[in-house]
Legacy VTK file of the C-alpha trace (Angstrom):
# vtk DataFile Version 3.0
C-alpha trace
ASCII
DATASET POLYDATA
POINTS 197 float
9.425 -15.473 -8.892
6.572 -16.281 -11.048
4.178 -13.815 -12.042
1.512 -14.533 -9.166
5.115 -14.570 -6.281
4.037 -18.088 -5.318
7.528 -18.434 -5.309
8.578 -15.583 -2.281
11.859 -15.384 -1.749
12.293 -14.878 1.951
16.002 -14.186 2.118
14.809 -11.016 -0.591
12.141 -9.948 1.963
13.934 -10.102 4.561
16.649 -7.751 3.056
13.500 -5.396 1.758
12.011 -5.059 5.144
15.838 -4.576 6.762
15.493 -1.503 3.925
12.238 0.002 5.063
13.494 -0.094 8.787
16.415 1.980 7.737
14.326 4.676 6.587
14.767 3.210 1.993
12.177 3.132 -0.453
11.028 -0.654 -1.761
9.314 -1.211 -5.049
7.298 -4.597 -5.033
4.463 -6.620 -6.825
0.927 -6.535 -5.456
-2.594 -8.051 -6.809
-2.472 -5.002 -9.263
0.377 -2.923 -10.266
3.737 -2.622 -8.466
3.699 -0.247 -5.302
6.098 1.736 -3.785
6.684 0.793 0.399
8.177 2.704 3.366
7.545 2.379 6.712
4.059 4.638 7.015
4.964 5.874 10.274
8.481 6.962 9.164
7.457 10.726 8.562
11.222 11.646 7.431
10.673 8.059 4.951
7.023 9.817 3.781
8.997 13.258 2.665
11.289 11.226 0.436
8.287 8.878 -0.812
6.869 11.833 -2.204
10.208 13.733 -3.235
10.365 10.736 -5.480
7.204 10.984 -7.068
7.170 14.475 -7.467
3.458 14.109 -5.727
2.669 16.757 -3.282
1.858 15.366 0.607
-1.724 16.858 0.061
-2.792 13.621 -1.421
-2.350 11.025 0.733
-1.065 7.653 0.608
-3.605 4.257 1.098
-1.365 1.528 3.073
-1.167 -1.953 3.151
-1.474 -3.836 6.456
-1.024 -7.115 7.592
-4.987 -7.678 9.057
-7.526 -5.798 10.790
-6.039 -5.682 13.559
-2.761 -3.627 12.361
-5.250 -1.730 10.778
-7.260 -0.998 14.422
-4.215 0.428 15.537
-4.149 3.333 12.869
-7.809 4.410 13.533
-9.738 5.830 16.025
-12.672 3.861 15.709
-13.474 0.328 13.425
-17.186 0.141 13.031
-18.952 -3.140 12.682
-19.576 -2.648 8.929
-16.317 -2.045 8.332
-14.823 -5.229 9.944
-18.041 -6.823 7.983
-16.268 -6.005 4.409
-12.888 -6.752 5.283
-14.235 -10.001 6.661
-15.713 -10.655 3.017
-13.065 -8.970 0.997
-9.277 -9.254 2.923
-7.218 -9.810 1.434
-7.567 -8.437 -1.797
-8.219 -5.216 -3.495
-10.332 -3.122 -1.087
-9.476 -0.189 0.677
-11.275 1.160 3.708
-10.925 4.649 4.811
-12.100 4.872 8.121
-11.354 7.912 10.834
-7.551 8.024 11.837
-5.971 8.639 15.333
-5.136 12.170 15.477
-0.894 11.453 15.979
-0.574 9.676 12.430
1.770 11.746 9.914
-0.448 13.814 7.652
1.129 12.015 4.908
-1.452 9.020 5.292
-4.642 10.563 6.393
-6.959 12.681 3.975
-10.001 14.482 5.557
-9.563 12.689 8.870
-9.294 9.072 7.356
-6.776 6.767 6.986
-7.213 4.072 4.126
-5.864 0.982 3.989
-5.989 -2.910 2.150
-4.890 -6.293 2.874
-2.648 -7.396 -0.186
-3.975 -11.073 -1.890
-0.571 -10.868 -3.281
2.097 -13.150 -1.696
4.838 -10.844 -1.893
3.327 -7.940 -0.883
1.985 -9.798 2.351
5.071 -11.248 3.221
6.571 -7.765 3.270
3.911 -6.011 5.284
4.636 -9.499 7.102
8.542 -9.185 7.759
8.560 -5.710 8.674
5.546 -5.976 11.260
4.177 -2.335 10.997
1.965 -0.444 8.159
3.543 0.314 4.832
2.692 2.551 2.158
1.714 1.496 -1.114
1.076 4.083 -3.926
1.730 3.202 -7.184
5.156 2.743 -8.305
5.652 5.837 -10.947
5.876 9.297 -11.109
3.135 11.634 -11.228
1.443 11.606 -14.017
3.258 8.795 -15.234
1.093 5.230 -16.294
1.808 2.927 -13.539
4.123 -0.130 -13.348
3.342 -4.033 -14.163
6.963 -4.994 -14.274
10.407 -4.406 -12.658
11.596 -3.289 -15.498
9.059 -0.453 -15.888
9.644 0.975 -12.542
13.169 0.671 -13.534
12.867 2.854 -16.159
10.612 5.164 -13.586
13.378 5.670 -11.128
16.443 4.983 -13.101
19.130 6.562 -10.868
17.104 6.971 -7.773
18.107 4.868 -4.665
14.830 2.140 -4.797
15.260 -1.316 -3.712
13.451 -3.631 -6.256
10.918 -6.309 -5.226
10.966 -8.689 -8.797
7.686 -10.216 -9.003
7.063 -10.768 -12.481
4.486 -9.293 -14.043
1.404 -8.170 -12.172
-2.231 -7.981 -13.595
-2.606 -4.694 -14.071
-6.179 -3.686 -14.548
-8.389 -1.887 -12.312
-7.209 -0.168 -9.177
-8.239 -1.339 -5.575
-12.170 0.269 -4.801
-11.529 2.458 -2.244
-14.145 2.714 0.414
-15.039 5.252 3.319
-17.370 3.973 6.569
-19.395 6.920 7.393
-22.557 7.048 9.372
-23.003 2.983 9.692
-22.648 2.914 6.223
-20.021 3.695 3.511
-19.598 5.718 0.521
-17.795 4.507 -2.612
-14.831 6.875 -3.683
-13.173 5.216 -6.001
-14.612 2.341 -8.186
-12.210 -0.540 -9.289
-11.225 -4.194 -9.243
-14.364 -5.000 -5.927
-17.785 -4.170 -6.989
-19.747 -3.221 -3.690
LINES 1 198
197 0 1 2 3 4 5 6 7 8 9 10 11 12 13 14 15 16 17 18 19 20 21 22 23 24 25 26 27 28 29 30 31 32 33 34 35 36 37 38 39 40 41 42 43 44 45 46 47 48 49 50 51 52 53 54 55 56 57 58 59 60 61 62 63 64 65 66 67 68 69 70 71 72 73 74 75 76 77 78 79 80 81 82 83 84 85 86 87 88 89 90 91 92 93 94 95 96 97 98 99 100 101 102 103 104 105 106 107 108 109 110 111 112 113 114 115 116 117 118 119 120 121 122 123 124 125 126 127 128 129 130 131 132 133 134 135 136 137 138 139 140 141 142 143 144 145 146 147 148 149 150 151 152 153 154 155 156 157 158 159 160 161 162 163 164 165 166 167 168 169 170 171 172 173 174 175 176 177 178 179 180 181 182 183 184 185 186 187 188 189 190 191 192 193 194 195 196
């Protein structure tokens, strides 16, 4: 696959997603750095997510979701603004916390929220895509650790841990997703980054 995974290899999804339904870790490309998937309501999947990492659950993970609607599903309300932006912006690199249904795993809600983006990058999509439910997708590295624009990096990240590797070339890098939360008809930013808002 080229650097921008116009070239998706759908027998190498297909074998990725058959991995995050069996509970595995997946490493893949998205529209910034390389992310790190399970299945985000796999709360025995979470624990080993963050095991890896050597991140405690405290800090929660943002997802990536097919659309809005996948996204709807996760939270207990989606207020008009908040469809508004990912109407502009999805897909591509803006996250929206907005207030989470109350029987999500703690690992992917932080003060009452869940966050979540729809990737721009084809790999990434096709993944959320084949497996049909919410992933994760924090960075692919260790705490503390700079995070990963190639394969080979997060190689070198997890060299002898069980990850299944997503190759898409090298991804751009740069600034991380702007992460958004809707509050009071409005929204707040919490994290600037590649979307100026």
């Amino acid at each position: 696959m080229d650097a921008r995974g116009a070239n998706v290899d759908r027998e190498r999804i297909a074998a990725a997603a058959a991995a995050i339904c069996r509970g595995e870790i997946i490493a893949f490309p998205t529209e910034t750095y390389y992310g790190l998937a399970v299945d985000a309501l796999d709360a025995f999947a979470l624990e080993r997510l963050f095991a890896l990492k050597g991140r405690g659950a405290e800090k929660a993970s943002a997802l990536l979701v097919a659309d809005l609607a996948m996204f709807a599903g996760l939270c207990a309300e989606v207020p008009l603004r908040a469809r508004e932006l990912a109407a502009t912006h999805w897909p591509g690199p803006l996250t929206i916390a907005l207030p989470a249904r109350p029987d999500l795993p703690a690992a992917i809600v932080s003060d009452g929220c869940v966050a979540a983006r729809v990737s721009s990058h084809p790999v990434a999509a096709a993944l959320v895509e084949a497996v049909g439910r919410p992933l994760t997708c924090t960075s692919a590295n260790p705490a503390g650790a700079l995070p990963a624009q190639t394969a080979r990096e997060v190689a070198a990240h997890f060299a002898g841990s069980a990850v299944f590797l997503l190759d898409g070339g090298q991804t751009p890098g740069g600034a991380p997703s702007t992460l958004v939360r809707m509050r009071d008809g409005g929204f707040e930013v919490l994290r600037r980054g590649a979307i100026t808002l």
